[in-house]
C-alpha positions as CSV (number, residue, x, y, z in Angstrom):
1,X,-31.4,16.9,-3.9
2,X,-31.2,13.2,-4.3
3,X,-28.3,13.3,-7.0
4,X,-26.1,15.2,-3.9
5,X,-26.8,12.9,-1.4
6,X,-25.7,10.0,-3.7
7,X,-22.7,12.4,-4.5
8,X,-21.9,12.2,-0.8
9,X,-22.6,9.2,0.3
10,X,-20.3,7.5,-3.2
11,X,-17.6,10.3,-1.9
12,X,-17.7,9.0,1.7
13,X,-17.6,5.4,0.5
14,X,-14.5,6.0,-2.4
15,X,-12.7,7.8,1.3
16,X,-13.4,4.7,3.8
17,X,-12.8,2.7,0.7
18,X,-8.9,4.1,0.3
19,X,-8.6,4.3,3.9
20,X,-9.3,0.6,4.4
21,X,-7.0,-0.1,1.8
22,X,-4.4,1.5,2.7
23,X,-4.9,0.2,6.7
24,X,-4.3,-3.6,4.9
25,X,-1.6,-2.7,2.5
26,X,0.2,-1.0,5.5
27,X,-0.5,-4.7,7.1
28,X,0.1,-6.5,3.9
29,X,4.0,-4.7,3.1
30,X,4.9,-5.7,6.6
31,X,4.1,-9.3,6.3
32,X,5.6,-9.5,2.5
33,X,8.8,-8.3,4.1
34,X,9.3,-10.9,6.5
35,X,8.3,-13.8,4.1
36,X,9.4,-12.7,0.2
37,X,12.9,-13.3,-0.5
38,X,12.4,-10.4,-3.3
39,X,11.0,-8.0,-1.3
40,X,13.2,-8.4,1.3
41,X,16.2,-7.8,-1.0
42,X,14.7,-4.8,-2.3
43,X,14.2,-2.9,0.9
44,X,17.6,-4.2,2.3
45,X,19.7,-1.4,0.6
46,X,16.7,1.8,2.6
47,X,18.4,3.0,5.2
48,X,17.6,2.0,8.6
49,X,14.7,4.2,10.0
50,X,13.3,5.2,6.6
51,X,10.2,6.3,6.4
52,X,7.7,5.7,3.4
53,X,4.6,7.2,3.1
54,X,1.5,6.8,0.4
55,X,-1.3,9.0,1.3
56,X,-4.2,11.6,-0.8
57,X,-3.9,15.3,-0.5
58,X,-4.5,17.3,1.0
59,X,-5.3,15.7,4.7
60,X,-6.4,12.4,3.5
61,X,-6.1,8.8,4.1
62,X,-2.4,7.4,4.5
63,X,-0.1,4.6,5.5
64,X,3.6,5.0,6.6
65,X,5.8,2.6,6.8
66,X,9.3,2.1,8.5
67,X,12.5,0.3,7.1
68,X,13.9,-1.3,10.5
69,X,16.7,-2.6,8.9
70,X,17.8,-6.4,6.9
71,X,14.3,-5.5,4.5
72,X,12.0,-5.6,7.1
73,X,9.4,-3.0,7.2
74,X,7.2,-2.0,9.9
75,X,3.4,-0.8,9.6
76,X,3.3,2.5,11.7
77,X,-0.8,3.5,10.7
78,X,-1.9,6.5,9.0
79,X,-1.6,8.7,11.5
80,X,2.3,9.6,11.8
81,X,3.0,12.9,12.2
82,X,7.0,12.5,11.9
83,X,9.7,13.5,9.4
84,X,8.9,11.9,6.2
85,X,11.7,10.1,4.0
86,X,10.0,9.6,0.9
87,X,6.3,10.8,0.2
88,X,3.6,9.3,-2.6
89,X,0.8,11.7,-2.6
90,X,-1.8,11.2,-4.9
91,X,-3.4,14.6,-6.0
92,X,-7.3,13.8,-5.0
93,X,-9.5,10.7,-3.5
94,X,-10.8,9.4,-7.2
95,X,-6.6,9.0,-8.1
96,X,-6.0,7.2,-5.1
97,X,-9.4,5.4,-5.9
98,X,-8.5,4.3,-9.4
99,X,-4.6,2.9,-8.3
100,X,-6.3,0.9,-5.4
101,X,-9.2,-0.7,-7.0
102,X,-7.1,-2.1,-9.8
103,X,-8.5,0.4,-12.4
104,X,-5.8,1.9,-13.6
105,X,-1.3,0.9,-12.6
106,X,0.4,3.0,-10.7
107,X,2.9,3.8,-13.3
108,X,0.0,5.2,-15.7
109,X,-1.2,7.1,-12.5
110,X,1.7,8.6,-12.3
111,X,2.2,9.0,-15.5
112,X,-1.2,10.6,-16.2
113,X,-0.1,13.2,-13.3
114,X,-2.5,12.0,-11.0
115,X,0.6,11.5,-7.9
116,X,3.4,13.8,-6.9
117,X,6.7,11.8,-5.1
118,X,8.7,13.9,-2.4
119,X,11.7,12.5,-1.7
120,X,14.7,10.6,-3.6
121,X,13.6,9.0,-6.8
122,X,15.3,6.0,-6.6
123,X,13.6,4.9,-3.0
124,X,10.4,5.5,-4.8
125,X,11.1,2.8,-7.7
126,X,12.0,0.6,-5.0
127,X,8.8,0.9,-3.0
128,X,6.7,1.2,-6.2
129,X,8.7,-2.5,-7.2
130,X,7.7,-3.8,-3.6
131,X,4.4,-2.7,-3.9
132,X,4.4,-4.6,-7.6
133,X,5.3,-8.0,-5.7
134,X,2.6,-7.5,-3.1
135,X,-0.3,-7.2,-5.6
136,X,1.3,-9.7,-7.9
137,X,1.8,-12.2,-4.7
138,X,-1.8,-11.7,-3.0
139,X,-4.4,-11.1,-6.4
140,X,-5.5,-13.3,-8.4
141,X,-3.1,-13.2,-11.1
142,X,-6.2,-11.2,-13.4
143,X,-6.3,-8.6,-11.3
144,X,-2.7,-8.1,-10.8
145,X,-2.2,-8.2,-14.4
146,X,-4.5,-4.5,-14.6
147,X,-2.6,-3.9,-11.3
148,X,1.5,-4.3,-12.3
149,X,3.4,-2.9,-14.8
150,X,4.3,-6.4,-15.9
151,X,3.5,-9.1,-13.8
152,X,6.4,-11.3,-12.9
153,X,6.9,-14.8,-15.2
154,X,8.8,-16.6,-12.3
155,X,6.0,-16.3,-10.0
156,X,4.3,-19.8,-9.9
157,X,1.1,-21.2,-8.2
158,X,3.1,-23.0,-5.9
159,X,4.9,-19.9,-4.6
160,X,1.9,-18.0,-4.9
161,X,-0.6,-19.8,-3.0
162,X,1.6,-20.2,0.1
163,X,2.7,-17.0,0.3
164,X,-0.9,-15.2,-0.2
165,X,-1.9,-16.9,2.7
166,X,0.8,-16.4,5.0
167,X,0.5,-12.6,4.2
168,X,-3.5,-12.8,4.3
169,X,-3.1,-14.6,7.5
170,X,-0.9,-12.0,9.0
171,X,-3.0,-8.7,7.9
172,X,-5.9,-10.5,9.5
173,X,-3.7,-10.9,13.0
174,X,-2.9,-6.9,12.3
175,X,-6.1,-5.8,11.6
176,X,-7.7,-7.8,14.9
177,X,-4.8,-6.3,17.0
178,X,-5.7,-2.6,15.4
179,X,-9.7,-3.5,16.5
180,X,-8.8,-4.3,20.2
181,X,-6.3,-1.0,20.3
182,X,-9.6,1.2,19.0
183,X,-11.7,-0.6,21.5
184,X,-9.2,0.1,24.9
185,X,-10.4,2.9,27.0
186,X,-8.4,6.0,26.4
């Protein structure tokens, strides 16, 4: 009995886990894009009105995100219910678990068939680069180092620093404006 209940309760906690993570990278990828030169050049060429999403199957936790045009990209929640431009599911909660708290890169996820992507291949190098320079921009560069492919040479403490807290600074203004919009009276 008391190995099930520790079952559920780790199973609930990996869930609000993922979903919290994926609330501040929704945050986190709209910030980068108004503030990294690189990420801004890789979104540029979506079209305008693109729509990414990264969620767990079958109904669980996402984030979508919109390409609004010149590499901006605009947090839309995990609730979207909309036409889809390019899809990264991952297959169950302890995949989506593993990518997100740095245990294992997303190219060995994928590559371990833990993630299916729907859409055009190409868009999903580009968001999976973008989501590269966002963990190697805002960890510690330990932890993006389990977290990135490779993690980029050129990136410097004095790039680093900055931009980490401009992004930080910005998910926190997100994540208090998400609070008050949960809070409002229906």
């Amino acid at each position: 009995m008391l190995a099930k209940l520790t079952r559920s309760a780790a199973l609930r906690a990996r869930r609000q886990y993922v979903r919290t993570m994926f609330r501040f990278m929704g945050h986190a990828l709209e910030a980068i894009s108004r503030s990294d030169q690189k990420v801004i050049d890789d979104a540029r060429p979506l079209p305008e009105g693109f729509i990414f999403q990264m969620m767990v199957l079958p109904s669980g936790p996402s984030l979508v995100l919109e390409h609004t045009g010149q590499g901006e990209l605009r947090y839309l929640g995990g609730d979207y219910d909309g036409k889809v431009d390019l899809s990264i599911r991952f297959k169950h909660m302890a995949h989506a678990f593993l990518v997100l708290s740095f245990q294992e890169k997303t190219t060995e996820a994928f590559a371990n068939d833990r993630m299916v992507v729907d859409g055009d291949i190409g868009y999903g190098v580009r968001m999976t680069r973008i989501l590269n320079r966002l963990e190697s921009v805002i960890l510690p560069r330990l932890i993006a180092s389990r977290a990135v492919k490779e993690y980029p040479a050129d990136l410097g403490l004095l790039e680093k620093v900055p931009g980490a807290i401009g992004i930080y600074r910005r998910v926190l203004t997100g994540l208090i404006r998400d609070l008050r919009k949960e809070a409002l009276p229906i």
